[in-house]
C-alpha positions as CSV (number, residue, x, y, z in Angstrom):
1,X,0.0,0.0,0.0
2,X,2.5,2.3,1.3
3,X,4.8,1.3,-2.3
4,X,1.7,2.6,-4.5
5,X,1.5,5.7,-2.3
6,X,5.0,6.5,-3.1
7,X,5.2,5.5,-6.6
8,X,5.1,8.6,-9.0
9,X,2.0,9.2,-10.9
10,X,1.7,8.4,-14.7
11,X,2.2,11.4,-16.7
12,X,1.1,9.2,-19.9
13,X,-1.7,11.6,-21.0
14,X,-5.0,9.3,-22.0
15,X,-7.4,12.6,-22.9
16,X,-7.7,16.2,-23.1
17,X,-9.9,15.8,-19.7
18,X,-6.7,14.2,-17.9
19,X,-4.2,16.7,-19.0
20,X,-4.7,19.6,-17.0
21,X,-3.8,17.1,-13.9
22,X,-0.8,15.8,-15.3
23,X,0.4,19.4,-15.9
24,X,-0.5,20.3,-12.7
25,X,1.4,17.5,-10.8
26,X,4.6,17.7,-12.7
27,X,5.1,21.5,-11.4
28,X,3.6,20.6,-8.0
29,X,7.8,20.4,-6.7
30,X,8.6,23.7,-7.1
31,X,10.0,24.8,-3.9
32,X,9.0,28.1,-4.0
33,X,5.6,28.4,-2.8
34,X,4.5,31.4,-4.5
35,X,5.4,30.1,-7.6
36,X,3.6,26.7,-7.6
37,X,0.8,28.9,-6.1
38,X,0.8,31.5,-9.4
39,X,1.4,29.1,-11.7
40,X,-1.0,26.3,-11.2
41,X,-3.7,28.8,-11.0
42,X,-2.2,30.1,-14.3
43,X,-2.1,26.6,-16.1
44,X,-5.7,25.9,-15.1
45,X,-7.0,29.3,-16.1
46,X,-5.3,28.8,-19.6
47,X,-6.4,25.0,-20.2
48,X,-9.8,25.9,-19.0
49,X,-9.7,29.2,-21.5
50,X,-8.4,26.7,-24.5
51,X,-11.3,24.5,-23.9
52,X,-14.4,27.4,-23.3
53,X,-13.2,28.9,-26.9
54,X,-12.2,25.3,-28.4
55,X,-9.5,27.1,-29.1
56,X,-8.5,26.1,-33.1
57,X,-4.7,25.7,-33.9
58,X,-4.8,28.2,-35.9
59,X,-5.9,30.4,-33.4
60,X,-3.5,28.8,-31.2
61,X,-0.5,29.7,-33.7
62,X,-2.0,33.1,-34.4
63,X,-1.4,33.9,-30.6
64,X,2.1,32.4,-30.6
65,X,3.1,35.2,-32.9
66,X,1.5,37.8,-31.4
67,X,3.3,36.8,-28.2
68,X,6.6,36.6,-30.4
69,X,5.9,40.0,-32.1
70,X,5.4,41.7,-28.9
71,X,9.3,40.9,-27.7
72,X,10.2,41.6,-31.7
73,X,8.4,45.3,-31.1
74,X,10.0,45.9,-27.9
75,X,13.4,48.1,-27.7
76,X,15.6,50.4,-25.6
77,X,13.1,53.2,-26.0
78,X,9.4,51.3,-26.6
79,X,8.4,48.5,-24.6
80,X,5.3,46.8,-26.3
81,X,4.4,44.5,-23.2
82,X,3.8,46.7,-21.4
83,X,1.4,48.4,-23.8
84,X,-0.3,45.3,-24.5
85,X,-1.0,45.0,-20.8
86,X,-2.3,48.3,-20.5
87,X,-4.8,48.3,-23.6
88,X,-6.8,45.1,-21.7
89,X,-6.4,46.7,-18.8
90,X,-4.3,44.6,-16.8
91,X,-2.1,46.9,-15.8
92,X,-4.7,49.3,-13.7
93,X,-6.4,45.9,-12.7
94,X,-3.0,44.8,-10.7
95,X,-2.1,48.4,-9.7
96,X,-5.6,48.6,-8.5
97,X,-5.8,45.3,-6.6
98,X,-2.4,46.4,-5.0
99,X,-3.4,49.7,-3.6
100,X,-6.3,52.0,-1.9
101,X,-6.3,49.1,0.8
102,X,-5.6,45.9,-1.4
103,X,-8.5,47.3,-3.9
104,X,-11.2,48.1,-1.3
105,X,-11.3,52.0,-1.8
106,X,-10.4,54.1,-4.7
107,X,-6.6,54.7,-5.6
108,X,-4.6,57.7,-5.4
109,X,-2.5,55.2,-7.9
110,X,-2.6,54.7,-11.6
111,X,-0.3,52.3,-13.6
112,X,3.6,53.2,-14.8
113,X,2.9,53.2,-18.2
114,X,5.3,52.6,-21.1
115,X,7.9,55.6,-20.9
116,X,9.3,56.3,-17.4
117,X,12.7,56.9,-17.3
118,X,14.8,56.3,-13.8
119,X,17.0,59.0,-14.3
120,X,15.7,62.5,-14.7
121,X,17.1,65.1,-13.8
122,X,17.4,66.5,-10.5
123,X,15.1,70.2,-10.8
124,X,14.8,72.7,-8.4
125,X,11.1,73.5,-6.6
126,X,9.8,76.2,-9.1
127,X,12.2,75.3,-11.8
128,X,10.9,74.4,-15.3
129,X,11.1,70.9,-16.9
130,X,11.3,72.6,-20.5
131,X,14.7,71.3,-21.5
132,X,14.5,72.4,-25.5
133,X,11.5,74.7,-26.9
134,X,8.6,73.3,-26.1
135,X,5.3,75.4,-27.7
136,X,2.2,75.2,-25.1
137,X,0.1,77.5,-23.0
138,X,2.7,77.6,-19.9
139,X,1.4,75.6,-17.3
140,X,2.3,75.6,-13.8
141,X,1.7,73.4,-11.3
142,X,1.7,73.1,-7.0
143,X,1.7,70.0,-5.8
144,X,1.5,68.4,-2.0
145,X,2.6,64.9,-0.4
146,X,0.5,63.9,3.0
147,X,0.9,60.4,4.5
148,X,-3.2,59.1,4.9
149,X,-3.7,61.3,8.5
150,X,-3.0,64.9,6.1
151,X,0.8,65.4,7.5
152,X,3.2,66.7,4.9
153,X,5.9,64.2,4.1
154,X,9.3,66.2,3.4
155,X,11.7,64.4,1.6
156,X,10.1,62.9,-1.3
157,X,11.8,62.7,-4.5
158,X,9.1,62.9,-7.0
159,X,9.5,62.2,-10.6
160,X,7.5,64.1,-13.4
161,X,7.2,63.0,-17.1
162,X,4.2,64.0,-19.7
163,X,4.3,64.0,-23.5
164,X,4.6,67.3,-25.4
165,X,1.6,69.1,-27.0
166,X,1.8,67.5,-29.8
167,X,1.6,64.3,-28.5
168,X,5.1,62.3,-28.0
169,X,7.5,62.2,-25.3
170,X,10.9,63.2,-26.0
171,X,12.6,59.6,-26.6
172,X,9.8,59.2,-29.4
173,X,10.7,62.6,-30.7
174,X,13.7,63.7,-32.4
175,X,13.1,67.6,-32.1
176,X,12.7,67.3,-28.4
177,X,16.4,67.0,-26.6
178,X,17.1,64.0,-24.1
179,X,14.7,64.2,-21.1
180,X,12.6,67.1,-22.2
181,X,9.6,67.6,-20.2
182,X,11.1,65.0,-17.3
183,X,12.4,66.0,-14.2
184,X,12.9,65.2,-10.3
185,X,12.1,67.2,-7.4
186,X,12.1,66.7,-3.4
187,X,9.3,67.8,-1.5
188,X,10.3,70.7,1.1
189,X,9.0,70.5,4.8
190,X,5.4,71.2,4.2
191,X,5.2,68.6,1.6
192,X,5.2,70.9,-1.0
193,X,6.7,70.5,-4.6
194,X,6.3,73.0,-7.6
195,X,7.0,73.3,-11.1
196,X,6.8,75.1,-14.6
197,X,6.0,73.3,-17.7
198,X,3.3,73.1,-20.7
199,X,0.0,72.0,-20.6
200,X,-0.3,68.5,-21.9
201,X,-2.7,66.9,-24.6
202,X,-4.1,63.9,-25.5
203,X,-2.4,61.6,-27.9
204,X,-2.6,58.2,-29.5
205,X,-0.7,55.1,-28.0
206,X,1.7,53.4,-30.2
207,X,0.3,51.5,-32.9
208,X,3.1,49.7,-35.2
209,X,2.9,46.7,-33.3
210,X,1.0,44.2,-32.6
211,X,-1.0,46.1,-29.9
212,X,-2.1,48.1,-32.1
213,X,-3.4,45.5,-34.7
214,X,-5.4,44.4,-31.8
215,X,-7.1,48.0,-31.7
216,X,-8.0,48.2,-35.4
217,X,-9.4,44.7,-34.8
218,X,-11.6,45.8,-31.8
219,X,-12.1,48.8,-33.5
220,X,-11.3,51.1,-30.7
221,X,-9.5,54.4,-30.9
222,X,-5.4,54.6,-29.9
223,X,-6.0,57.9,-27.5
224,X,-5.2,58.9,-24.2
225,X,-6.4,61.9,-22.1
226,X,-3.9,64.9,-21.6
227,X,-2.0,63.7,-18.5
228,X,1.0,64.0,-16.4
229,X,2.8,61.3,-14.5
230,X,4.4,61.4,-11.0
231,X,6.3,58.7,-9.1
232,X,7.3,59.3,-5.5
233,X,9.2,57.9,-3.5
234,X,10.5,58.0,0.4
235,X,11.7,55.1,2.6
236,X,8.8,54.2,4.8
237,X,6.3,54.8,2.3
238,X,4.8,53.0,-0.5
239,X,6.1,54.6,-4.3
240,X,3.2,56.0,-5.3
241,X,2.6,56.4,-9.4
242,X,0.0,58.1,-10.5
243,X,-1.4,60.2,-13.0
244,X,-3.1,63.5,-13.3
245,X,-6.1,64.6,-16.0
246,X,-6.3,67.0,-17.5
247,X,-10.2,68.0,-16.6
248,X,-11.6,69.1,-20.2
249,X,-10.1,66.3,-22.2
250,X,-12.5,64.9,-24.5
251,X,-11.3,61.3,-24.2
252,X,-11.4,61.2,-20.4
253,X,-14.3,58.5,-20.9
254,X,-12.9,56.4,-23.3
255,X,-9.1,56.4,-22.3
256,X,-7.3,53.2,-24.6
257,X,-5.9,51.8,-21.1
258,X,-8.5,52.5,-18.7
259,X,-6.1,54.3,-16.3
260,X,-8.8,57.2,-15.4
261,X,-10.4,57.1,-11.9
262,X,-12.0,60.4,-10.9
263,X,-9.6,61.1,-7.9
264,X,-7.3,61.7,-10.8
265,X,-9.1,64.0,-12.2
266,X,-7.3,67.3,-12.0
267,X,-8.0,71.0,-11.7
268,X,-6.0,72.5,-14.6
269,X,-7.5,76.1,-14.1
270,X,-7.1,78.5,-16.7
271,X,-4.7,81.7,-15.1
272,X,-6.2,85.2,-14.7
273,X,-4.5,88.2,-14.0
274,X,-0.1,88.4,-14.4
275,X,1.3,85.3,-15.0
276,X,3.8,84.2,-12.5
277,X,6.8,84.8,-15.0
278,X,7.0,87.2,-16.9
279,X,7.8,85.2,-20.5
280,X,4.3,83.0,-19.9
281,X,1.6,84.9,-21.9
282,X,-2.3,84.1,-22.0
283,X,-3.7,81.6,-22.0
284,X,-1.8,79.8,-18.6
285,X,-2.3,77.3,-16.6
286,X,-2.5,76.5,-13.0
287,X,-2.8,73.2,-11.3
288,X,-3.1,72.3,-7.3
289,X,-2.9,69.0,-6.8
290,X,-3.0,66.9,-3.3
291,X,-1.2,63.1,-3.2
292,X,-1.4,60.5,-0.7
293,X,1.1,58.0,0.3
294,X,0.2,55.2,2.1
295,X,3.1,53.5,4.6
296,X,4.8,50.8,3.1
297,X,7.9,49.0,0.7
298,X,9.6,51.8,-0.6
299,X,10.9,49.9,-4.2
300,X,11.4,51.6,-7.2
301,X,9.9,49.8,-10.7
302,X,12.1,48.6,-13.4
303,X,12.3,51.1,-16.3
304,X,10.1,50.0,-18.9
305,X,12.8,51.8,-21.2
306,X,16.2,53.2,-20.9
């Protein structure tokens, strides 16, 4: 009795119904736990997917090459995974489930996206992250960092990044100099961080890949509402990334990777009176923004590009 307990089981497969088990068992050593954890679940999600479609082969080999065209599109400066993960809307389903209390309130968190770079340039409070002309109502923005009680964390470094106005960021454009529109600043003793720049805009996602064969196929649009994105981090804390809206945008609704919740939603108010420098003519900008970080892992993500 105790020899048949021990003997390995078969992993002859008899039937499509059987295989699933046999998968499972064979992976059922790993030592880590996590992993046997993740991927089981993974296996049976997939083999239970293949058989709810009766998935054909051509289908199947159809999705092999996507798979392999998404490394083939990815480079130092465009990372097509990660794109593909945001247009289903994976990415703000994970960054979601992991924050606002493990999913159970709304985020002050929005998904990395496809073009943070770790090392921006360090940037004085109430300098300017205009590093080559940059055309754009001036737009200038005052921003604060509480921990969840409303007490200002000093100390942060906070990255910024956005696209220009006419709709790339500077590694995707050849007119803009390296790390345009990108720049690090630390938050002083009330919290406080500040900045010049240009109002954003909207603009379409990448779509010379395979993500964006996907699109035409669903026949959805490529666009994104105006935003900027901030990362920030201080030991203690949990790195917050987020995003801010721009308020008037008209694809706020209908954003290609689902990253807009209404906290996110910013105030970009249209200046009145002097602007505060004297080069920044009418019309300007001003945003006033609040962000949260909850305690927690301070870890920094990888760079989705160089």
């Amino acid at each position: 009795m105790l020899e048949a307990q021990l003997k390995p089981r078969s992993h002859i497969i008899e039937d499509a119904s059987t295989l699933t088990d046999v998968v499972l068992d064979a992976m059922s050593k790993a030592p880590d736990l996590r992993l046997r954890q993740v991927m089981a679940s993974f296996v049976r999600h997939m083999h239970d997917f293949a058989r709810e479609v009766r998935l054909t082969e051509a289908e199947f080999e159809l999705g092999l090459d996507f798979l392999n065209r998404i490394g083939q599109a990815t480079n130092d400066c465009h990372n097509e995974a990660v794109l593909f993960s945001d247009i289903i809307g994976f990415s703000t389903l994970v960054c979601l489930l992991n924050n606002g209390q493990n999913g159970a309130t709304e985020t002050a968190a929005a998904l990395l996206g496809p073009f943070w770079r770790m090392h921006s340039p360090q940037t004085e409070n109430g300098g300017s992250i205009l590093r080559s002309p940059t055309p754009g109502p001036a737009l200038f923005a005052h921003c604060r960092v509480t921990d969840p009680e409303g007490r200002p964390l000093a100390g942060v470094e906070v990255d910024v990044w956005q696209a220009s106005p006419v709709g790339l960021y500077e590694n995707q454009d050849p007119d803009q100099v390296d790390m345009n529109l990108r720049g690090k600043f630390r938050t002083d003793d009330e919290g406080r961080f500040w900045f010049r720049s240009v109002k954003p805009a909207g603009y379409p996602v990448p779509t010379h890949g395979p993500a964006g064969d996907l699109l035409k196929a669903q026949k959805r649009h490529p666009f994104r509402p105006a935003h900027l994105h901030f990362l920030a981090y201080r030991p203690g804390y949990k790195t917050l990334i987020t995003q801010v809206f721009v308020d008037d945008d008209g694809h706020l609704d209908s954003d290609v990777v689902f990253g807009v919740t209404r906290a996110l939603v910013g105030d970009f108010a249209e200046g009145r009176g002097t602007p505060p420098a004297p080069d920044a003519g009418a019309p300007w900008y001003r945003l006033d923004y609040a962000f949260v970080m909850e305690p927690g892992e301070a870890k920094l993500p990888v760079p989705p590009i160089r």
